[in-house]
C-alpha positions in Angstrom: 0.0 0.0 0.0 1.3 3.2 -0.8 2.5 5.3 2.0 0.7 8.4 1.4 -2.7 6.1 1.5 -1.6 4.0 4.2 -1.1 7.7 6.0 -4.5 8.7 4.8 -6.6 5.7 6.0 -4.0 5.9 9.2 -4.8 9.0 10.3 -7.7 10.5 7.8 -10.7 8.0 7.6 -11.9 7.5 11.0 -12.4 3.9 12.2 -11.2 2.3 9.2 -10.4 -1.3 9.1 -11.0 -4.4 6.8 -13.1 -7.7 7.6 -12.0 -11.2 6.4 -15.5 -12.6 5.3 -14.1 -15.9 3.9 -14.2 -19.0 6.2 -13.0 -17.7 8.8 -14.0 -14.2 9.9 -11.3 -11.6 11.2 -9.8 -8.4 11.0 -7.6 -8.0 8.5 -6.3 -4.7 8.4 -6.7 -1.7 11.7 -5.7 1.5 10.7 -4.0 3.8 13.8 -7.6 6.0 13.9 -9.7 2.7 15.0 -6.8 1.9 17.5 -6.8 5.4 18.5 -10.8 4.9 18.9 -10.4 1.9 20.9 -7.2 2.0 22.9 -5.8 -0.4 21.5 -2.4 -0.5 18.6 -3.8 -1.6 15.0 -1.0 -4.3 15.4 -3.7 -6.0 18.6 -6.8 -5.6 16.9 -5.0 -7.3 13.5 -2.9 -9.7 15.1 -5.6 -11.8 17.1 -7.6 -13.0 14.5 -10.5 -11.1 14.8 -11.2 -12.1 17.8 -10.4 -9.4 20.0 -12.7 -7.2 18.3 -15.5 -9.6 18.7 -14.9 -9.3 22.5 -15.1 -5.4 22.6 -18.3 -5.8 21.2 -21.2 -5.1 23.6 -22.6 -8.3 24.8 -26.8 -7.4 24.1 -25.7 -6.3 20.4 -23.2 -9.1 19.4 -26.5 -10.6 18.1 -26.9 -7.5 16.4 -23.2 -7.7 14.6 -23.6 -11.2 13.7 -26.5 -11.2 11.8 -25.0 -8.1 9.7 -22.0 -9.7 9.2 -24.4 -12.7 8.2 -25.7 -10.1 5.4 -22.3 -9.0 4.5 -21.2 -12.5 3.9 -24.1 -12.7 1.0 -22.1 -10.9 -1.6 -21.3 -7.4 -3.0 -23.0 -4.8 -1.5 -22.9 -1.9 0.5 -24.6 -2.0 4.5 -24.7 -0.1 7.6 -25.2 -1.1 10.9 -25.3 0.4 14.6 -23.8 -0.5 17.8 -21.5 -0.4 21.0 -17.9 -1.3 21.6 -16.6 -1.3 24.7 -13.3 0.9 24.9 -9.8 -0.5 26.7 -10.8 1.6 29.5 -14.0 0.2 30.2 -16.0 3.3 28.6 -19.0 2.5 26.4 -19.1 4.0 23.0 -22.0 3.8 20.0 -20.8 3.5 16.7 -22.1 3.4 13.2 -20.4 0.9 10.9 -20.4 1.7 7.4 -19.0 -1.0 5.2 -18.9 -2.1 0.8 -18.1 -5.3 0.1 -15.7 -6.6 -2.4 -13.9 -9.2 -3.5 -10.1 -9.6 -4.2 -7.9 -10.7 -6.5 -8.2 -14.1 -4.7 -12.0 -14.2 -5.0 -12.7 -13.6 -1.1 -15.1 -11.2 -0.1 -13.4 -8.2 2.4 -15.5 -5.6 4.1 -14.1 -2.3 4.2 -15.1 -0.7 6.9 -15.3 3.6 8.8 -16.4 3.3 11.7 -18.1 6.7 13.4 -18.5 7.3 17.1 -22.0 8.6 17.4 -21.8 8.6 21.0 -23.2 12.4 21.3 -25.4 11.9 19.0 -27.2 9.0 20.8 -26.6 11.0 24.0 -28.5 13.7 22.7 -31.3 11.7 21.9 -31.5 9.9 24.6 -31.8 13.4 26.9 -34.8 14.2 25.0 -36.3 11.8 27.4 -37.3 14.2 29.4 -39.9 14.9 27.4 -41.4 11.5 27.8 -41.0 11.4 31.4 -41.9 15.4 32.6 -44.6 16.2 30.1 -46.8 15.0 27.8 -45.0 16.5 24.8 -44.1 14.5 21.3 -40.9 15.5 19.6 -39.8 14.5 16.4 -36.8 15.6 13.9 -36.8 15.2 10.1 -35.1 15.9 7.2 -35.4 19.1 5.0 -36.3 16.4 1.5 -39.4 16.9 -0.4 -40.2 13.9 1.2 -39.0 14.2 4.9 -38.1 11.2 6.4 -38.3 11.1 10.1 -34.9 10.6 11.7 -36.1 10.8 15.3 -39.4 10.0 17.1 -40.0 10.3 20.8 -42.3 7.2 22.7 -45.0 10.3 23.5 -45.1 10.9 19.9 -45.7 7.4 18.9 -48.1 7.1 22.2 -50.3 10.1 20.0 -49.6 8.1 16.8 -51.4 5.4 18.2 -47.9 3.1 16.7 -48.6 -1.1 17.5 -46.1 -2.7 19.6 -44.2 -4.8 17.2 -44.6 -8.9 18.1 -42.4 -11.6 16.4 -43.3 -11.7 12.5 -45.4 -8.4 12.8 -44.9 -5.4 10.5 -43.8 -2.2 12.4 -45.8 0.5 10.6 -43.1 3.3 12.1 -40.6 1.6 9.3 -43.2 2.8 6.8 -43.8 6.3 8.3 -40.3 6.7 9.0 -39.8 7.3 5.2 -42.4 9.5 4.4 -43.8 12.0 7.1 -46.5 13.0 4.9 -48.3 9.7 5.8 -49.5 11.1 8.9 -51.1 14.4 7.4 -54.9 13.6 6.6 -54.7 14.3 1.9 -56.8 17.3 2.7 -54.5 19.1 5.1 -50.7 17.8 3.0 -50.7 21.1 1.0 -51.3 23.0 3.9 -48.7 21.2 6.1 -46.0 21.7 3.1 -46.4 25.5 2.8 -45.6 25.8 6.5 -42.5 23.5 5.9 -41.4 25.8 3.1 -42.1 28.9 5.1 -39.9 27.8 8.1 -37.7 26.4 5.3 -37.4 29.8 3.2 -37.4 32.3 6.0 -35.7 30.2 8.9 -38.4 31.5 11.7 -40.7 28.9 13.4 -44.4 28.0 12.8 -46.6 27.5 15.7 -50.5 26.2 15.2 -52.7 23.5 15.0 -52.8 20.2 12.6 -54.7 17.3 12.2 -52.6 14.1 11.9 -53.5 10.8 11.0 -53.2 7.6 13.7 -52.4 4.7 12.6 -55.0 2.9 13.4 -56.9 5.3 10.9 -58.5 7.8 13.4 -57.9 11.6 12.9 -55.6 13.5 16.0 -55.4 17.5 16.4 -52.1 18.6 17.4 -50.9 22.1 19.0 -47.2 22.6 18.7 -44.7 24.5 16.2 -42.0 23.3 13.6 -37.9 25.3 13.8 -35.6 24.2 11.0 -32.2 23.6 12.8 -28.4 22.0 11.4 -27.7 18.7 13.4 -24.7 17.7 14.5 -23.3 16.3 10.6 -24.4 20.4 9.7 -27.1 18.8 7.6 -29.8 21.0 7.3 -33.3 19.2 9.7 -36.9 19.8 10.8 -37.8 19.6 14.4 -41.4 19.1 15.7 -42.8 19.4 19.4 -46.8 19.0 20.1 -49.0 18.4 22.4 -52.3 16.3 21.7 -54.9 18.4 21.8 -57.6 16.1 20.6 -60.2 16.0 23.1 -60.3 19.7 23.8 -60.9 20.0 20.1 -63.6 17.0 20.3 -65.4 19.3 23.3 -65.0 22.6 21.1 -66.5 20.8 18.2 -69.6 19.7 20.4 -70.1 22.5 22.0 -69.8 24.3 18.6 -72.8 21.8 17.2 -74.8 22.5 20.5 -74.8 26.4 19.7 -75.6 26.0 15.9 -78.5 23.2 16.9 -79.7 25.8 19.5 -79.6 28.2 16.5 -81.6 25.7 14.3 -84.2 25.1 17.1 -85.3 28.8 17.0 -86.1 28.7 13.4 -87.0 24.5 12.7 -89.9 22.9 14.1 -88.1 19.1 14.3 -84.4 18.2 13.8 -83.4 14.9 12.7 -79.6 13.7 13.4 -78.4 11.5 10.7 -74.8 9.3 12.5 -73.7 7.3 9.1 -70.9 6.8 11.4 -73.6 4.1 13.7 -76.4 4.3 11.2 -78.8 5.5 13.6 -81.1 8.4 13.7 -82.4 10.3 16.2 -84.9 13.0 16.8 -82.8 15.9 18.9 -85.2 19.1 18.4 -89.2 19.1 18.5 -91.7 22.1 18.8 -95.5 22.4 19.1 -97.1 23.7 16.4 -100.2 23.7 14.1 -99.8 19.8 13.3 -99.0 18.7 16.7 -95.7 17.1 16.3 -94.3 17.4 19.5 -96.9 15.3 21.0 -95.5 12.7 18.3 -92.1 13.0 18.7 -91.6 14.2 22.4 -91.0 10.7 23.4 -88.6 9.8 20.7 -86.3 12.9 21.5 -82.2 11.5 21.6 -83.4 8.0 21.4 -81.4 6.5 18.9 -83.0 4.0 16.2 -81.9 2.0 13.5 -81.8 4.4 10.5 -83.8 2.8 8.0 -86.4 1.5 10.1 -87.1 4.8 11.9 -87.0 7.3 8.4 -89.7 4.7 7.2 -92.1 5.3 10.2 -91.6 8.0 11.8 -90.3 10.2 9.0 -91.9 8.7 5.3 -94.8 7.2 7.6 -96.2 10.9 8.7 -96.3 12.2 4.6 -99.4 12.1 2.5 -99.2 9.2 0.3 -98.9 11.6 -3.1 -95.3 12.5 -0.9 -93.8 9.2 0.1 -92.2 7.7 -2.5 -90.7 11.0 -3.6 -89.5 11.9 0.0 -88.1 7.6 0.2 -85.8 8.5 -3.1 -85.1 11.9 -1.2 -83.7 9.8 1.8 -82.2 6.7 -0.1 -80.4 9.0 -2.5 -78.7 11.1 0.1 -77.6 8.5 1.8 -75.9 6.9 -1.5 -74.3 10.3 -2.2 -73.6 12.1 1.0 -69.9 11.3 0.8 -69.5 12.8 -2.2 -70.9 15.9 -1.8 -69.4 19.1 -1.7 -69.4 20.7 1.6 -69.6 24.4 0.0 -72.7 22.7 -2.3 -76.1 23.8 -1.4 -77.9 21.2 0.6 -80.7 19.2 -0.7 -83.9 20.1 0.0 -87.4 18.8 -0.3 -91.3 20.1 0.2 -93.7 18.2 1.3 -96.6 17.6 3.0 -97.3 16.1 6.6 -100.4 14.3 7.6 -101.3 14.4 11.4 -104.2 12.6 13.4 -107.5 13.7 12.1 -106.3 13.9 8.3 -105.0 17.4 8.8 -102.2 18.4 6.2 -99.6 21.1 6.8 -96.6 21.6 4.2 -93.0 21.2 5.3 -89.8 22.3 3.5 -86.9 19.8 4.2 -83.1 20.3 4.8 -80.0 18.4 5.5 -77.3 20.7 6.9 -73.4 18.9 7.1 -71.8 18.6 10.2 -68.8 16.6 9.0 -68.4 13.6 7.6 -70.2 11.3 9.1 -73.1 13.4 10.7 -76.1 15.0 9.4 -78.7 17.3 10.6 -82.8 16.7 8.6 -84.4 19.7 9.8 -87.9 21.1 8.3 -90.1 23.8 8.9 -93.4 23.9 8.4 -94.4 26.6 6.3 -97.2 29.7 6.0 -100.6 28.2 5.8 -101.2 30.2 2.8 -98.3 29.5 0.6 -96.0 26.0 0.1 -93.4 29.0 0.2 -91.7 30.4 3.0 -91.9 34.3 3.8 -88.9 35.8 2.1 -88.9 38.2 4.8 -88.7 35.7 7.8 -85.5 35.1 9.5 -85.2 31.3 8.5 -82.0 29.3 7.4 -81.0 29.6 4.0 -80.1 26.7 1.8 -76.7 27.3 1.7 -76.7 26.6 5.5 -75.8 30.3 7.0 -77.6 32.1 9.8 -78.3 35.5 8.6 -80.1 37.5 11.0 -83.1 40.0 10.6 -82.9 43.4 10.2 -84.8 46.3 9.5 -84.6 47.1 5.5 -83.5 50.8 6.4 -81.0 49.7 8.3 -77.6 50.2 7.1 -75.4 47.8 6.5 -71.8 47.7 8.1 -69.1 45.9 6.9 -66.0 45.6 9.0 -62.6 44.2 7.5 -59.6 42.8 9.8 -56.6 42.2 8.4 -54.4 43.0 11.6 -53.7 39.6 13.1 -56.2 36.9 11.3 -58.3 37.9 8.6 -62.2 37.9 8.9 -64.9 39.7 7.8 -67.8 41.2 9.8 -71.0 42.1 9.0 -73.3 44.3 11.2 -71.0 43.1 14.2 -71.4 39.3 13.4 -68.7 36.9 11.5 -69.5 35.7 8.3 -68.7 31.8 8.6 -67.3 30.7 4.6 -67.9 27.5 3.9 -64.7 27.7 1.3 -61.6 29.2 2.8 -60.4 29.7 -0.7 -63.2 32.3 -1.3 -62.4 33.8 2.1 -58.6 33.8 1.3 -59.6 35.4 -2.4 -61.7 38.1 -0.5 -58.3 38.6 1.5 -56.0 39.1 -1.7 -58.5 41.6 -3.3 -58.5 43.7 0.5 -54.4 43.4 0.5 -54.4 45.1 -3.0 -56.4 48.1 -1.6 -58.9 48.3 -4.7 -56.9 47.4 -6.9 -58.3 44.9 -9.7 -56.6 41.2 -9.7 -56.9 38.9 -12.5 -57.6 35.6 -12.5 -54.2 34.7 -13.2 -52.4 36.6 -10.6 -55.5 35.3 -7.6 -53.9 31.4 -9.5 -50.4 32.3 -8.5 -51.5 33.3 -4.8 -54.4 30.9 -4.2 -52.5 28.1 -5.4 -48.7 28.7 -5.1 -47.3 25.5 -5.8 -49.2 24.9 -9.5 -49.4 27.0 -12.8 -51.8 28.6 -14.5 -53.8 26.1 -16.6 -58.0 24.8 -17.6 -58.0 23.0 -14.4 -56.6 25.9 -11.9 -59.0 28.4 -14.1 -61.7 26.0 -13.6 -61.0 25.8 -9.7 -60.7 29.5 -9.8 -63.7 30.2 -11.3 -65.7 27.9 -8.7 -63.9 29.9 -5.8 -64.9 32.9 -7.2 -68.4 32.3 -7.8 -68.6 30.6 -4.5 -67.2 33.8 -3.3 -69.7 35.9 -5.0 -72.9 33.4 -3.4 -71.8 33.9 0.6 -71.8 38.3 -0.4 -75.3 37.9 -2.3 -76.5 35.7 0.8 -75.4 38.5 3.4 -76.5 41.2 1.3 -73.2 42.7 0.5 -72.2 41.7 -3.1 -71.9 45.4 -4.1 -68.4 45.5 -2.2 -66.7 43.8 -4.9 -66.5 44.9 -8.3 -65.8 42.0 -11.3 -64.9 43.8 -14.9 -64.3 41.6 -17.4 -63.1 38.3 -15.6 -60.7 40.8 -13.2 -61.9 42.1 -9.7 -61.4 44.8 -7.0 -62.9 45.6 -3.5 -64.7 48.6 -3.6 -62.9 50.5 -0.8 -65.5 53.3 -0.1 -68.5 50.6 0.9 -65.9 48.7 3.9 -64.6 50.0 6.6 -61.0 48.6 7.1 -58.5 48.5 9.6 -55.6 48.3 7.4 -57.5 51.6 5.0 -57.6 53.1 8.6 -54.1 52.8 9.6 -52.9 54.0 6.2 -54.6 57.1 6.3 -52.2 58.5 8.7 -55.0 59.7 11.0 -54.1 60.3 14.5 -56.7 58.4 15.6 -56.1 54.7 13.9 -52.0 55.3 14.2 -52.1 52.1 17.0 -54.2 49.7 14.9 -50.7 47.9 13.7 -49.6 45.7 16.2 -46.6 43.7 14.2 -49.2 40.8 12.7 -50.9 40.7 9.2 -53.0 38.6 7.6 -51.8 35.6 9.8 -53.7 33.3 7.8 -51.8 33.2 4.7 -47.9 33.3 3.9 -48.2 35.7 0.6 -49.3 38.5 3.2 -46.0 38.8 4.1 -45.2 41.5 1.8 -47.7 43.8 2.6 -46.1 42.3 6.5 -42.5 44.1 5.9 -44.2 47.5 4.4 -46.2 48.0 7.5 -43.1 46.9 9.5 -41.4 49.7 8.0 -43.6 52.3 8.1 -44.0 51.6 11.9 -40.7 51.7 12.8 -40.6 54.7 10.6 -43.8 56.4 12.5 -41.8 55.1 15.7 -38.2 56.6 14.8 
């Protein structure tokens, strides 16, 4: 061997040696670094066969070693494999064993080998355990790929994940999601998981919020915690994750949320139905006297769950005149063929009909099934006027697009309030208006960030939908969200605020009062609006974020 390489794998290539992997196994060749390593002279580690080395291997991983030298012993190839050694001095070191097999001039097979004392690296780690054992907190580090691949998982984490123990001959599913991190975000929430990766990626500053992850055992989780791009200990470029599980607040948030909007329902519908497709069962949750008596029906029925079928057939379909059933039966079955597929920004289907109480009297219903998520449904109907099979259009009643809007004198005038400072929302007389598409909320945000300015349906592409060009199908998308858009205005009486000219569109500044038109006025009086945070929903508001920036510190020098 030359003497400048026997210098470089000496003193340059930590750890290196070479295995005999013919008959008998051994060490072959030591370089001074893995002596060095050990403390022991390359001449002991070479000179004994092999089997010195074998002794400094720690006694619960020699099983370990031996079935990767097993593999190494297959033929040509290229493996890795993890470890401890135990050191001349009795210290415990971990090491990574990185070694490409060949064979020589005499047709053996010899393992070169680097060995690379990852003894920090597995200390670090394993000091993160304080976050198993002090709080209930799951940590995990992956890389900066296009596909990360998780490097580093805490137990807490894979207590959240809902992870299997592994048994003998079982699959471990954290192999799989070890190589793709993606396989825990829900398809619906991926996008919006890999814009906040390339945001902490782009601008090196943390994200903090709420996601929804995906167990393994195929339930849904809602996690609270933030994501800081660091460089590990090799200067590679990582992702680090800490969350909390914040599931079953979210579950109590979410039913107290339905409890409010049934409350809402029950001021305006006479009975409400709860579809579970989840159980298949339906119950009746909301019933009201009226003209046709059906609380005297239904009073004893209220949040008993029934068999779904069974109970639409008689105590639903077996109320209807007989000119109704069959029509209201195809109402129900087809629903329930097609609820999955429909569009939660869709109108709900409705249905009139009419309902036959005790004594033959008739009274005409209008029917409605309002989405709660997935699974759960709400039927709720309304009788209507005794002199029309059409409700008042002046009553304060649910539309069929779902929304609440609230009665109010015709005279009065109509306020529409704009907050851009912190998240974005949009108020009308005082009170939220709830989109159903947060892609027509977050187009109603671009046209307020460009001040009245008109946008065209390709620039609103290249902000609504960073990540994909311009093309029939984002113009087709676009094109929904902007009608969609236009629907939720018309339905709160407000569709004169934005202006559409020839496929391009503007807000009409003079018909909104806004916080961010208020704060650059330069009035006196609106000069503390600006409190450092802009449009907080969405990343592209970050321009308009360093302007304000400036003029504050500006205002503030």
């Amino acid at each position: 061997m030359p003497r400048d390489m026997d210098e470089i794998l000496n003193s340059c290539i930590g750890g290196f040696h070479i295995y005999s992997l013919g008959k008998n196994f051994g060490v072959s060749f030591a370089s001074k670094s893995l002596g060095d390593m050990l403390g022991y002279s390359a001449n002991e580690l070479t000179n004994t066969d092999g089997g010195l080395y074998l002794s400094l291997i720690f006694p619960s991983d020699k099983k370990t070693f031996f079935d990767f030298v097993k593999k190494l012993c297959s033929g040509e190839r290229s493996l890795s494999a993890e470890y401890r050694l135990i050191k001349k001095d009795g210290s415990l070191i971990y090491v990574r064993d990185t070694v490409s097999v060949r064979r020589s001039d005499s047709g053996e097979l010899e393992g070169y080998s680097v060995l690379t004392d990852i003894t920090d690296i597995r200390n670090e780690n394993k000091n993160l355990s304080f976050l198993n054992d002090t709080m209930p907190c799951g940590f995990m580090k992956y890389t900066c790929d296009k596909q990360p691949k998780i490097t580093y998982i805490n137990k807490q984490m894979t207590e959240i994940l809902r992870f299997p123990r592994v048994k003998d001959g079982e699959m471990d599913y954290l192999d799989i999601y070890r190589d793709n991190i993606f396989l825990m975000i829900p398809i619906e929430e991926r996008r919006r998981f890999s814009l906040y990766l390339n945001r902490v990626y782009s601008v090196g500053a943390p994200v903090a919020g709420e996601i929804t992850v995906l167990r393994c055992d195929g339930t849904k989780a809602y996690l609270l915690g933030w994501v800081t791009k660091h460089r590990n200990e090799n200067g590679e470029e990582e992702f680090q994750s800490a969350c909390v599980d914040i599931t079953e607040r979210h579950n109590i948030n979410k039913e107290h949320e339905i409890k409010r909007y049934i409350k809402a329902l029950s001021d305006v519908y006479d009975e409400i139905f709860q579809f579970d497709y989840s159980e298949n069962t339906v119950k009746c949750i909301h019933a009201t006297e009226n003209a046709g008596g059906s609380s005297e029906l239904f009073k004893w029925l209220i949040n008993m769950p029934m068999q779904m079928e069974e109970a639409v057939e008689k105590w639903v379909i077996g109320r209807v005149s007989e000119n109704d059933a069959d029509r209201l039966r195809e109402f129900f079955s087809d629903f329930s063929r097609n609820r999955r597929f429909l569009d939660p920004d869709s109108k709900p289907p409705t249905i009139t009909y009419q309902a036959v109480y005790a004594g033959g009297e008739a009274h005409t219903y209008r029917g409605i099934f309002l989405r709660i998520n997935s699974t759960l449904f709400l039927f709720c109907c309304r009788m209507l006027s005794l002199e029309s099979t059409q409700p008042s259009q002046s009553a304060n009643i649910i539309s069929e697009a779902g929304s609440l809007p609230q009665k109010k004198n015709e005279k009065e005038k109509t306020e529409v309030r704009i907050r851009t400072f912190g998240y974005f929302d949009i108020f009308v007389n005082g009170r939220p208006i709830p989109f159903r598409s947060q892609k027509s909320k977050e187009l109603f945000a671009l046209l307020v960030d460009r001040r009245g300015g008109y946008v065209s349906s390709d620039e609103a592409i290249s902000f609504l939908w960073e990540d994909e060009p311009v093309n029939p199908v984002t113009l087709a998308r676009y094109r929904k969200v902007a009608l969609r858009l236009k629907n939720i205005l018309e339905e709160y009486g407000i569709s004169d605020v934005v202006e559409s000219v020839d496929g391009k569109r503007r807000i009409v500044v003079e018909k909104v009062n806004c916080d961010l038109y208020d704060y650059l006025s330069g009035k006196e009086e609106y000069s503390q609006l600006f409190k450092g945070s802009y449009l907080t929903n969405y990343s592209w508001g970050e321009t308009t974020l360093a302007e304000l920036s400036g003029r504050y510190y500006t205002d503030a020098g």
